[in-house]
N, C-alpha and C positions, 0 to 999 in steps of 0.2 A: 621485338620492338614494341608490342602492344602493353607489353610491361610495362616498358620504361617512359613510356609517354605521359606519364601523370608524375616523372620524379620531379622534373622541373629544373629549378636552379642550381640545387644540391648536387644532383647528376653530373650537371655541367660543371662545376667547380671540382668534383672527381677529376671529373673525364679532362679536365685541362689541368689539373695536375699531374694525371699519369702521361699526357704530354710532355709536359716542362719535364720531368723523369728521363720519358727517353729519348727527347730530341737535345736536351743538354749533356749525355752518356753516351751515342753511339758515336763520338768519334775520339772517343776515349782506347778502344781497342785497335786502333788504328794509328795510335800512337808511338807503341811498342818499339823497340831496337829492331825488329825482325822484319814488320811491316815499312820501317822506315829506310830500310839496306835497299828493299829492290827498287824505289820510288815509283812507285806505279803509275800508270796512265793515270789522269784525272777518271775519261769514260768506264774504266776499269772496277773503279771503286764505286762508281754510280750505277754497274752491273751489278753488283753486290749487293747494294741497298734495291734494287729493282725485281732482283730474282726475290731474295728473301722475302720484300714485301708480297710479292705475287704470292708468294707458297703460303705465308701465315695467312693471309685474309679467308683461305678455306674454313679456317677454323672457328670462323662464325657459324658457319654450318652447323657444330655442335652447339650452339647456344640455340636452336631452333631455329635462326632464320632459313629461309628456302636461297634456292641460287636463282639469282636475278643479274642479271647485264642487263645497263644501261649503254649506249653509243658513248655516250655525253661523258664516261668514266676515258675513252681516249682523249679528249680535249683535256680533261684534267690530269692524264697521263702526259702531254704533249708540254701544256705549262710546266709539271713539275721536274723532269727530266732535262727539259732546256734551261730551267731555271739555276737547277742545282749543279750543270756543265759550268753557265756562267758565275757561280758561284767560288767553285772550283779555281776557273780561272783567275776571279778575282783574288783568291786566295795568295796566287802562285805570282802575282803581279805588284798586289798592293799589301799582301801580310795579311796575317789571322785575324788579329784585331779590330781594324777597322773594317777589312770587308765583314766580317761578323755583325758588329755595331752598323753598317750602314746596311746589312739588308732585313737588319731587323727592326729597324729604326724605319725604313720603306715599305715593310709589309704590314706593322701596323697603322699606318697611313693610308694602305692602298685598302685593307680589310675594312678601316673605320669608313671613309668613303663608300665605298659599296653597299656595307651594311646602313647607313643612315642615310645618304640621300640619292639611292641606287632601289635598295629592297625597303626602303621606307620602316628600318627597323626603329620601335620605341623603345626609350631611355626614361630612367624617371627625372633624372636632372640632366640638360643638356650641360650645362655648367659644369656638373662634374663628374659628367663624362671626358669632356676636354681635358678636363684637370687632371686627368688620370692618364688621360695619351700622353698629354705634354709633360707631366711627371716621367712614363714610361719612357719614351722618345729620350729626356734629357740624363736619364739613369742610366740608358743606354750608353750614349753620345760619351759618359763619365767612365765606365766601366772600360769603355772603349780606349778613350785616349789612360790612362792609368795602367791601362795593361802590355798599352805601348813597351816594346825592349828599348826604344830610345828613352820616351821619357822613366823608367823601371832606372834605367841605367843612369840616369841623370840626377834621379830623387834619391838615390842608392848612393851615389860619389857625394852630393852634398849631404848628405845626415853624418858621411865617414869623415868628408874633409872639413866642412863648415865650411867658410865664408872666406876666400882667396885673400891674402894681404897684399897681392901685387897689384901696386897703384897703376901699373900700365894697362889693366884691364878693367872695362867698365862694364857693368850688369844693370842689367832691368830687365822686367818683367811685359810681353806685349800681350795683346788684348784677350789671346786664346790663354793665356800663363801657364805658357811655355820659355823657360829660365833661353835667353839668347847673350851670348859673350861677344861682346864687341873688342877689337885687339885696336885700340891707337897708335897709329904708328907714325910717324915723323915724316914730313915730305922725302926727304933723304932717303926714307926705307921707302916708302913707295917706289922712288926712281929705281932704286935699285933691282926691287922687284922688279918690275917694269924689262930692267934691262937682261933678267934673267927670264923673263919669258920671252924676250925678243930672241936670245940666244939660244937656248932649248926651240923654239919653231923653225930655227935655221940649221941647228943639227938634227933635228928631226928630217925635214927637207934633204938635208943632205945623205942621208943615213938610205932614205928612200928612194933616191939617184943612185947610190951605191948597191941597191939589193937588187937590183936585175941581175947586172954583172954579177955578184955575189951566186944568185939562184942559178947563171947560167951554169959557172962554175963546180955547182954544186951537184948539178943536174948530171954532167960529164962524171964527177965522182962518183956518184950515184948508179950510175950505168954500169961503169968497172967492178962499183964491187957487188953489187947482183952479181956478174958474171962470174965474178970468184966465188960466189957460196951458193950461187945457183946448181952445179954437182951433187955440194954436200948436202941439200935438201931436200935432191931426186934421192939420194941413197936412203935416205932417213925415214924416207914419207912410209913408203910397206909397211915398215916396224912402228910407227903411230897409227897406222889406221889397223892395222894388227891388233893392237893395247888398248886403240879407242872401241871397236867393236867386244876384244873382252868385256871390258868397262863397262859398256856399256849395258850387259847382260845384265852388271851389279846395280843398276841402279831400282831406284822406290819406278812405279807405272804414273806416278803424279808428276816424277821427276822429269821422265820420257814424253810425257804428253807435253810440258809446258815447253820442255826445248824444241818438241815437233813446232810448238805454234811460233815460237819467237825466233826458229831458224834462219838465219840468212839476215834480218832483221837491219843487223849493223851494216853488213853489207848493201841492203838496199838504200840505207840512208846514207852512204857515202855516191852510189850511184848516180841516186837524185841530185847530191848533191853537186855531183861531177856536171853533170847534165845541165845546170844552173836552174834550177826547178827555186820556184822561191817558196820558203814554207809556210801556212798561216799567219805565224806569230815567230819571227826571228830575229835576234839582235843583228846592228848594223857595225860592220868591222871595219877596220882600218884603210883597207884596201877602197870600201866603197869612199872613205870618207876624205881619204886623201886628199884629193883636190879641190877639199871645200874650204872657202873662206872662213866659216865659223865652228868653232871645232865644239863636237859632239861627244857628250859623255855615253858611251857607249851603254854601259850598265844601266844607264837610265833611259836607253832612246828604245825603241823594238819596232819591228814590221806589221802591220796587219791590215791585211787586203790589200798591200798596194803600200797604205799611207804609214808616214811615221808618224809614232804618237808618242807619248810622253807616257813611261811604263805603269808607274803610280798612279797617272790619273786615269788609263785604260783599266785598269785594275778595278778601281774605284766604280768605273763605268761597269764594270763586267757583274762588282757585288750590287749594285743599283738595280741590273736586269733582273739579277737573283729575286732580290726584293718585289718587284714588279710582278714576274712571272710566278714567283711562291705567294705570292699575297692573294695571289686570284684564284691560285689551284684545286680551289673548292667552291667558287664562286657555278662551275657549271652544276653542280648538285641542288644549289636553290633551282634548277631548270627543269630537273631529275622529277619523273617519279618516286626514285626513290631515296631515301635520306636516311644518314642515321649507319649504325648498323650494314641496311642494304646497299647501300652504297659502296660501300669498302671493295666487297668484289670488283664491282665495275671499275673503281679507281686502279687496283693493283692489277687486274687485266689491260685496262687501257695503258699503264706504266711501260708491261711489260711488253707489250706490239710497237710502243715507242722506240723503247731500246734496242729491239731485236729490228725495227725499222731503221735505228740510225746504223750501227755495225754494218747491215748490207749496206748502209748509204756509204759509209766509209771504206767499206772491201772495192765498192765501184770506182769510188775515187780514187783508192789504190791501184787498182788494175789500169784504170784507162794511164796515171802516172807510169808506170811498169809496164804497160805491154803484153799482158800475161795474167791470168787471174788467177794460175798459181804465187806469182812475185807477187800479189797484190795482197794474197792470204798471209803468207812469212810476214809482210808487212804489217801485218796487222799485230799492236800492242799485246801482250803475254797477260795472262790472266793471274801470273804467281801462283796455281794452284798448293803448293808445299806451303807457301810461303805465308799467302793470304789468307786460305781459306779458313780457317779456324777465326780469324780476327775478322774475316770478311763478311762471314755466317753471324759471326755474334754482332756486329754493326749493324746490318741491316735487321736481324731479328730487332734489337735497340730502336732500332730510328721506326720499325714498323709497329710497332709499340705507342712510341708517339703518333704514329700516323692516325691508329686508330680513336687514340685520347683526342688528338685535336679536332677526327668527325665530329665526333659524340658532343665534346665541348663547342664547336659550333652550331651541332643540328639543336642542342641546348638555349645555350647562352644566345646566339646570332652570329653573324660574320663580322660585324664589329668589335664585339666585348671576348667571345670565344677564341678569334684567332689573334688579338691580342696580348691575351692573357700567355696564349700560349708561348707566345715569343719572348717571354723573360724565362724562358729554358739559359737564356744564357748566363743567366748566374748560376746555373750549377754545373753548366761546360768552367765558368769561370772558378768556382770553388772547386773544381776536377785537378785545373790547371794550377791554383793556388798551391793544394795541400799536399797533392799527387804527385804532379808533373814541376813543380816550383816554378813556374813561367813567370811568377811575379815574386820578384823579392825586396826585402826590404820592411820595414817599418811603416815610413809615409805612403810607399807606395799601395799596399795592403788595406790600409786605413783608408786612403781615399777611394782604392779601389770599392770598398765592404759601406763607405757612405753612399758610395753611387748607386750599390745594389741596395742599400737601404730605401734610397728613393723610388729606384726599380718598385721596388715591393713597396709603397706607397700610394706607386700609382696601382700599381694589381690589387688595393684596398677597396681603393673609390671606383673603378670600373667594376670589381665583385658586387657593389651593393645597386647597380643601376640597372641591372636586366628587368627589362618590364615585361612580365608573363600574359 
């Protein structure tokens, strides 16, 4: 570190390049058909990037530094782990897109804050420091909505079809410009509407009346014919578990392991489910909704803690914490003795006591659920080792790569301009997605998408020339 303490600016515009490298790449191998068949846990994948980081930060050690722990690298372990859960979830709630664009758009907000009027970092123009956030921020915000599959789909149909001749449909454009079809329809078609959703809520009603009797019936059918092929499945069972023990001699020890952990798995979640156990985050079904006056779009409404929320905007909420909790996650190293370089250990240690802290928190919650701290272990999500670990290894090697560009570029530049910079990684998760993965197609859509990152990099212009040494 006593090197690199005289490179200065230079350093820092390195070191948050090799950033924006690997925090826009590592979730590119995660992308894959094979990664995407088992759907993994969200925590799963944030082991992944958690181990891996733990292991590489050794390898400072070869560069000469000494091994130092600081405490303060768990606080930084605590934000980053919880941030990147809620990130996750944002993901899974509100789409790639925007929870992307909104927790990047939050963290350089939350870094600029801290750094200037927190650590009383100096700029050489306040002016166009700003100009360079709100550049960044609004190049995000473009990237973002462009790379929308609505709007993709939207600017995609009009380039094919052009401009509707049907006079019963009126277009305009509202304030975010976003294309909205208004369908005019004659009072006559209204009633009639009208009279067709009175009808449909009365067959529905009625249909609902009828499924008890339906279910009890079914339930008595049900009973019988268990009983008829309840024999032929005593006879059969020897000769499967015969074939499955073969079988199971034949399999890979990666294979064996990961069924050991996910064993019983489905079965515990039906138990829970029998039990009426309500889970985190689960959609509201028909049964609950029955007897409500105002009818709920299920796909849009979900559970959490208790309360119904609105799934899009809980989403939204979950990529915000992201933003909050990752924009500070180096904020305890200005605290640190050590920075830079030394710190890395401390951070990928404290990472990794997080995550192995949350698992037991999760194994507890299972168990006291289940009764049993073996049920509570089956219960616990499958790591995929066959499946992941090759994509899993090379993600987090990726993301730990950025991790350490974005030290270096904040112990640099400061925690304003450094962890800023670093956050336009999303144009080359976004040119990943463009050229790679086609996530964006079309003509307009590409073009607006590549102006928004042009702004992007505009703002990373004016913020590169204001670090004051």
């Amino acid at each position: 570190m006593d090197g690199l303490a005289s490179c200065g600016t230079g350093c820092g515009l390195i070191a948050a390049f090799i950033g924006v490298i690997g925090f826009g790449s590592f979730g590119a191998p995660l992308k894959g058909q094979a990664a995407n068949s088992v759907n993994p846990d969200p925590f799963v994948l944030q082991t992944y990037k958690s181990t891996m980081c733990f292991l590489t930060s050794f390898l400072v050690l070869f560069l000469g530094e000494e091994y130092k722990f600081s405490p303060l690298g768990i606080v930084s372990g605590l934000l980053w782990v919880s941030g990147g859960i809620c990130g996750i979830f944002g993901i899974r709630n509100s789409g790639l897109a925007i929870s992307v664009g909104t927790w990047s758009a939050i963290t350089v907000l939350v870094s600029f804050t801290w750094g200037i009027f927190i650590f009383g970092e100096q700029v050489k123009s306040m002016t166009s420091t700003l100009t360079g956030i709100v550049l960044m921020i609004g190049g995000f915000i473009g990237m973002t909505y462009f790379s929308s599959p609505d709007v993709v789909a939207a600017l995609d149909t009009h380039t094919h079809t052009g401009v509707a001749n049907d006079n019963a449909n009126t277009s305009y454009t509202d304030s975010n410009m976003v294309d909205v079809h208004v369908d005019v329809d004659s009072d006559e078609d209204k009633d009639n509407d009208t009279d067709v959703r009175s009808r449909e809520k009365k067959k529905k009603k009625k249909d609902q009346e009828n499924g008890l009797e339906n279910k009890n019936k079914s339930n008595a059918t049900t009973v019988a014919s268990v009983s008829n092929t309840s024999s032929t499945v005593m006879s059969s069972s020897l000769e499967l578990d015969q074939n499955s023990n073969d079988e199971s001699l034949k399999e890979p020890l990666l294979d064996q392991f990961d069924k050991m952990i996910m064993n019983h798995h489905n079965d515990n979640d039906e138990e829970r489910q029998g039990e009426g156990t309500i889970s985190p985050v689960s959609f509201d079904n028909d049964d609950n909704n029955a007897n409500n006056d105002v009818d709920i779009d299920d796909e849009n409404q979900v559970i959490f803690l208790g309360m119904k929320w609105n799934r899009r905007r809980l989403g939204i909420l979950g990529a915000a914490m992201d933003g909050v909790l990752g924009g500070g996650n180096l904020i305890p190293m200005h605290y640190s003795s050590y920075h830079g370089l030394e710190y890395i250990i401390s951070f990928a240690t404290g990472a990794m006591i997080v995550t192995i802290s949350f698992w037991c928190l999760r194994l507890g919650v299972n168990a006291h659920e289940q009764k049993s701290l073996k049920k509570g272990w089956m219960a616990l999500p499958s790591m995929h080792l066959r499946t992941l670990f090759v994509p899993g290894v090379l993600s987090g090697t990726l993301w730990s790569i950025g991790n350490i560009g974005q030290i270096m570029s904040v112990t640099f530049l400061g925690e304003s301009i450094g962890m800023s910079i670093v956050q336009s990684s999303m144009i080359i998760s976004g040119v990943l997605g463009i050229m790679w993965y086609r996530e964006v197609k079309g003509f307009k859509a590409i073009l607006y998408w590549s102006l928004s990152a042009f702004v992007t990099f505009l703002g990373i212009i004016f913020l590169s020339r204001e670090h004051k040494s």
